[in-house]
C-alpha positions as CSV (number, residue, x, y, z in Angstrom):
1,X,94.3,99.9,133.2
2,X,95.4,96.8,135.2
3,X,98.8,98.3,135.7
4,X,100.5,95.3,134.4
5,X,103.6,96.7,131.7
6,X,103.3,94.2,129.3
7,X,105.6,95.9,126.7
8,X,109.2,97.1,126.8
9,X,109.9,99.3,123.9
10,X,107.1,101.8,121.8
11,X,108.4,102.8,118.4
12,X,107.8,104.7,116.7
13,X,105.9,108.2,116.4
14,X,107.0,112.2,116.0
15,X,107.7,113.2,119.9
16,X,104.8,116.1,119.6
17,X,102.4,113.1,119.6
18,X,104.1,111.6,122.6
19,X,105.0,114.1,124.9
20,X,101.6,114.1,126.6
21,X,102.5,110.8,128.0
22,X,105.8,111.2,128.9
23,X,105.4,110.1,132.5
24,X,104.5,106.5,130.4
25,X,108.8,106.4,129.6
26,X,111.8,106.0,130.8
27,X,114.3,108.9,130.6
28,X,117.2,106.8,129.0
29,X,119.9,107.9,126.2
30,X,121.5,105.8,124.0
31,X,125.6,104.8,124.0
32,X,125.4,105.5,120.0
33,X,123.8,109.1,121.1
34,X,127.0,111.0,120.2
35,X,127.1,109.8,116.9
36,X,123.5,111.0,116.0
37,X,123.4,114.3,113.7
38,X,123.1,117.2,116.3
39,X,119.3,118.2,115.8
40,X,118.7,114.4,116.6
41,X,120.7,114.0,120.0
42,X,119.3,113.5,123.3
43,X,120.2,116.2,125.3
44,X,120.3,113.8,128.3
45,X,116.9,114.7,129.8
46,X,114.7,113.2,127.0
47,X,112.8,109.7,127.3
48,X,113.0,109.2,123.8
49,X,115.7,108.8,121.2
50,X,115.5,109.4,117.7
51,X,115.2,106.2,115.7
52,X,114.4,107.6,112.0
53,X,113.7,110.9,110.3
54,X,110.8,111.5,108.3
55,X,110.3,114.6,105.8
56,X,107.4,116.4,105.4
57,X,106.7,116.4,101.6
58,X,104.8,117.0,98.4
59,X,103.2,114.6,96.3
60,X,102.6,115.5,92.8
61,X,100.5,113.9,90.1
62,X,102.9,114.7,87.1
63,X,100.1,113.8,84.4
64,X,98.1,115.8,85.8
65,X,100.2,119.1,86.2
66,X,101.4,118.9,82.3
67,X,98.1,118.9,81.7
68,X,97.6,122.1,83.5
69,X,100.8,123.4,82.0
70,X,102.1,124.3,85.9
71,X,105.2,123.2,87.8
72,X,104.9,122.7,91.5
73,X,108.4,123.0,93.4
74,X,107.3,125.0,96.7
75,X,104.5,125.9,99.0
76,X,104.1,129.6,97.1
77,X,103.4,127.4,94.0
78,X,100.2,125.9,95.5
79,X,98.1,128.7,95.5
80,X,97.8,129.1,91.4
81,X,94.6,129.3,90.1
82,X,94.5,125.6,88.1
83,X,94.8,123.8,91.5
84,X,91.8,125.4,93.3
85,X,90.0,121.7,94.0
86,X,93.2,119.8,93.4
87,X,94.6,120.0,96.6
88,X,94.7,116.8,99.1
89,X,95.5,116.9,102.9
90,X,94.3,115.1,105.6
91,X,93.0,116.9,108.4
92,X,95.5,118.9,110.3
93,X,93.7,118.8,113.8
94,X,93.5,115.1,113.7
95,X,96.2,113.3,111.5
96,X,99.4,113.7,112.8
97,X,101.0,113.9,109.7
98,X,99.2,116.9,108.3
99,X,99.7,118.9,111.6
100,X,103.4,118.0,110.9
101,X,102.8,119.5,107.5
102,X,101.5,122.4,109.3
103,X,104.4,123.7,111.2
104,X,106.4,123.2,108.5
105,X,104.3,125.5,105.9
106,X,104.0,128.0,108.9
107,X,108.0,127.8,109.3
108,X,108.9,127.9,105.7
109,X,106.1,130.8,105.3
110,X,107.1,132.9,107.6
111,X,106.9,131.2,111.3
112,X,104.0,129.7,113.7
113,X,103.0,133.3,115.2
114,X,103.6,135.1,112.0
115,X,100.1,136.8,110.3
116,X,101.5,135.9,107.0
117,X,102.3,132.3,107.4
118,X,98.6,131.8,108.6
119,X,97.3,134.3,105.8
120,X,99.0,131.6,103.4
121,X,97.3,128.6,105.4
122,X,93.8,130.6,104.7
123,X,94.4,131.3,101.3
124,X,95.6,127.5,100.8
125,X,92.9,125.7,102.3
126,X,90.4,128.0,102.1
127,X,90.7,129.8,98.9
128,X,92.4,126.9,97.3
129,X,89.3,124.4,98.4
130,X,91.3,121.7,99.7
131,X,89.9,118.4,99.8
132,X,90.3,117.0,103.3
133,X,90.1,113.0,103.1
134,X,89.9,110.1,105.9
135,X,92.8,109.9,106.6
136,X,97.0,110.4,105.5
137,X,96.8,107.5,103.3
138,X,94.0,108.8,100.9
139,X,96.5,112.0,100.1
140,X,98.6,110.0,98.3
141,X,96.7,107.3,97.2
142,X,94.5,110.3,96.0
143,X,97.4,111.6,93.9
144,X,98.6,108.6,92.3
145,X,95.5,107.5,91.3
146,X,94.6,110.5,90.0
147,X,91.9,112.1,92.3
148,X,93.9,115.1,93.2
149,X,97.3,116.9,91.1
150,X,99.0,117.1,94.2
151,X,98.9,115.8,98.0
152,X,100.5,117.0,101.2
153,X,102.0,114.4,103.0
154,X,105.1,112.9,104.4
155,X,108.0,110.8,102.4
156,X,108.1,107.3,103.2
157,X,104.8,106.0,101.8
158,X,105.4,108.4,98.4
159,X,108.7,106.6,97.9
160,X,107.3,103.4,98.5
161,X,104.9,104.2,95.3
162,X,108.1,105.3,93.1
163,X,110.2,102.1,94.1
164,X,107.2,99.9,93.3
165,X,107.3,101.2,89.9
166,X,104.8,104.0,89.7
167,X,105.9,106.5,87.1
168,X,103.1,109.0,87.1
169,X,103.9,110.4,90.4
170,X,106.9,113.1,92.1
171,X,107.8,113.6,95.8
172,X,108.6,117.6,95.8
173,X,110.3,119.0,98.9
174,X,109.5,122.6,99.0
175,X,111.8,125.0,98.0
176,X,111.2,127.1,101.0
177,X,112.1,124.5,103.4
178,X,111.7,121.0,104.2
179,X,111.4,119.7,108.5
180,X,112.7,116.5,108.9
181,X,111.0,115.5,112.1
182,X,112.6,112.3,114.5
183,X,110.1,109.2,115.0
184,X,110.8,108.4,118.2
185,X,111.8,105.3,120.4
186,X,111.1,104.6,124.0
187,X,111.3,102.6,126.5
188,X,108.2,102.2,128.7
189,X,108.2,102.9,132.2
190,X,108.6,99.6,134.7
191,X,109.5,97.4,131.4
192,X,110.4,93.6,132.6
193,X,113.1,93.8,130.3
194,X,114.3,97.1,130.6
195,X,118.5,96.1,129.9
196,X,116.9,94.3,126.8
197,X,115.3,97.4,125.8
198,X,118.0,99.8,126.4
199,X,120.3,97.0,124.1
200,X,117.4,97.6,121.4
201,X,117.2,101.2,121.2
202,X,121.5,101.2,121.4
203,X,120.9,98.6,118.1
204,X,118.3,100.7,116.4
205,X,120.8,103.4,116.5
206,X,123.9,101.8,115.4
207,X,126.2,102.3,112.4
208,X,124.6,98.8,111.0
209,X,120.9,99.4,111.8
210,X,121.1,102.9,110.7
211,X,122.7,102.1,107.0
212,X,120.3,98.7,106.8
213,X,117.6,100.9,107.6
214,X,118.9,103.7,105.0
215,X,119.9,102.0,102.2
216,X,117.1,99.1,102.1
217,X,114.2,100.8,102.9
218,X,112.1,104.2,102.3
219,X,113.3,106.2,105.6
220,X,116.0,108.3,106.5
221,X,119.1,107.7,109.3
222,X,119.6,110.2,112.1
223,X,123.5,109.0,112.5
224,X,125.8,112.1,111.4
225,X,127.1,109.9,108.2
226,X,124.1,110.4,105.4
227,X,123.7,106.7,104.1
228,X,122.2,106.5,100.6
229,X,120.1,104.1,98.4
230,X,118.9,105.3,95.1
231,X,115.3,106.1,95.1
232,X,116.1,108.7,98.1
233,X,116.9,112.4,97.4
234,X,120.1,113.4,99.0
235,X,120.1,116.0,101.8
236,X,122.2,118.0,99.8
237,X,119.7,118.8,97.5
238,X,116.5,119.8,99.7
239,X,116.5,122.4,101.6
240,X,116.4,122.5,105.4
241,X,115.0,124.2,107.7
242,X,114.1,123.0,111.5
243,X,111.5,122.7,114.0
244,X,111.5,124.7,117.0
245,X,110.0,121.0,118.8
246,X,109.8,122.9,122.2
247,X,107.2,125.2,121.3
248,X,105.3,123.0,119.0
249,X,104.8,120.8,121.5
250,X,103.7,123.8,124.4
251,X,101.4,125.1,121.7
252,X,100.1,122.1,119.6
253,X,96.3,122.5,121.1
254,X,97.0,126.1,120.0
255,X,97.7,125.4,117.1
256,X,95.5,123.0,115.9
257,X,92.5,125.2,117.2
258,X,93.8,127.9,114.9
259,X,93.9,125.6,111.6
260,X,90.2,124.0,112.8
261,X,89.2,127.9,113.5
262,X,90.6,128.4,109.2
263,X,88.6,124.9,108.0
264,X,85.4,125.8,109.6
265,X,85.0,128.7,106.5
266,X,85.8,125.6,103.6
């Protein structure tokens, strides 16, 4: 409000939930941008650059579903009978990780304007009574404690629950297709340390950054070498399939008045 740019660098978030506020960053692309896996390059118009990926993914109470006697490997899977009730998400019109979960059940099911991807999105959260919670963190929280057999949510925090020792718990990527979407980083518009900034986001995506970042914690590298620790599910076993970004992001309002539209019959 006082016009007064008090920080160089924001990092990081998926660029759907920037790009209303593009005008706030510098268009700027990064020396190690050629060396980025191809869906993750800057295509030398884009303020931001991708600093991580993060999957869109299942988590599942294992306890629970033996109990059931059901297996869970894919979106299809979720609209059995013994999971009506049992179904976590946060609310797709507000939480930016369930509206990335979205897209990706639309894409996997069939596409964002296709009737029988949004059929599916109406039989899951309707006829499946999914329980919305506060927030993204309650999903899987939810699920390991529990509350709910399985939670849709994103990878890094599931993980996280695995490599601290929880046992009773599986992250599933969905055998119709799993989005990796980019968190971004950017540099804000009139930073006072702008060459500092651009030396940052040139760091962040570096060969050494990128494996640190790969091999010591919970989230994945967007360099075109796959760098591996062991808690992490190699690419080559999920299946991928990939955003169309451009028109999420000219029809996100579209689309999240479609899922509210579906949520007011729960």
């Amino acid at each position: 409000e006082t016009g007064n740019v008090t920080v160089d660098i924001h990092w990081a978030a998926d660029e759907t939930m920037l790009s209303a506020n593009r005008d706030l960053f510098e268009v700027y692309v990064s020396t190690e941008n050629d060396a980025m896996m191809p869906q993750f390059q800057n295509d030398g118009t884009n303020c931001f650059n991708s600093a991580y990926a993060e999957p869109n993914v299942m988590i599942v109470n294992t306890d629970m579903l033996k109990e059931l006697g059901i297996e869970v490997n894919g979106y299809a899977d979720l609209l059995q009978p013994e999971l009506v009730g049992k179904i976590a998400s946060a609310d797709p019109a507000s939480s930016s990780s369930a509206f990335c979960q979205l897209t990706n059940m639309l894409l996997a099911m069939g596409g964002y304007e296709d009737d029988a991807a949004w059929q599916y999105v109406q039989d899951l959260f309707v006829g499946q009574q999914v329980a919305i919670t506060s927030g993204s963190s309650a999903v899987y929280k939810g699920v390991y404690n529990g509350e709910y057999a399985v939670g849709l949510t994103y990878e890094d925090p599931c993980v996280t629950l695995i490599k601290d020792g929880a046992t009773n718990i599986k992250v599933v990527y969905p055998v119709e297709g799993t989005v990796f979407l980019p968190a971004q980083i950017g540099i804000v518009k009139n930073a006072k340390n702008v060459e500092n900034a651009k030396a940052f986001v040139d760091f962040m995506l570096s060969e050494e950054a990128q494996r640190f970042l790969a091999e010591n914690t919970t989230s994945r590298n967007v360099r075109e070498v796959e760098y591996k620790n062991d808690v992490m599910t190699p690419l080559a076993d999920i299946k991928l399939i990939y955003e169309d970004s451009d028109y999420v992001i000219a029809h996100t309002s579209e689309l999240k008045e479609k899922v509210q539209d579906i949520m007011m019959d729960m």
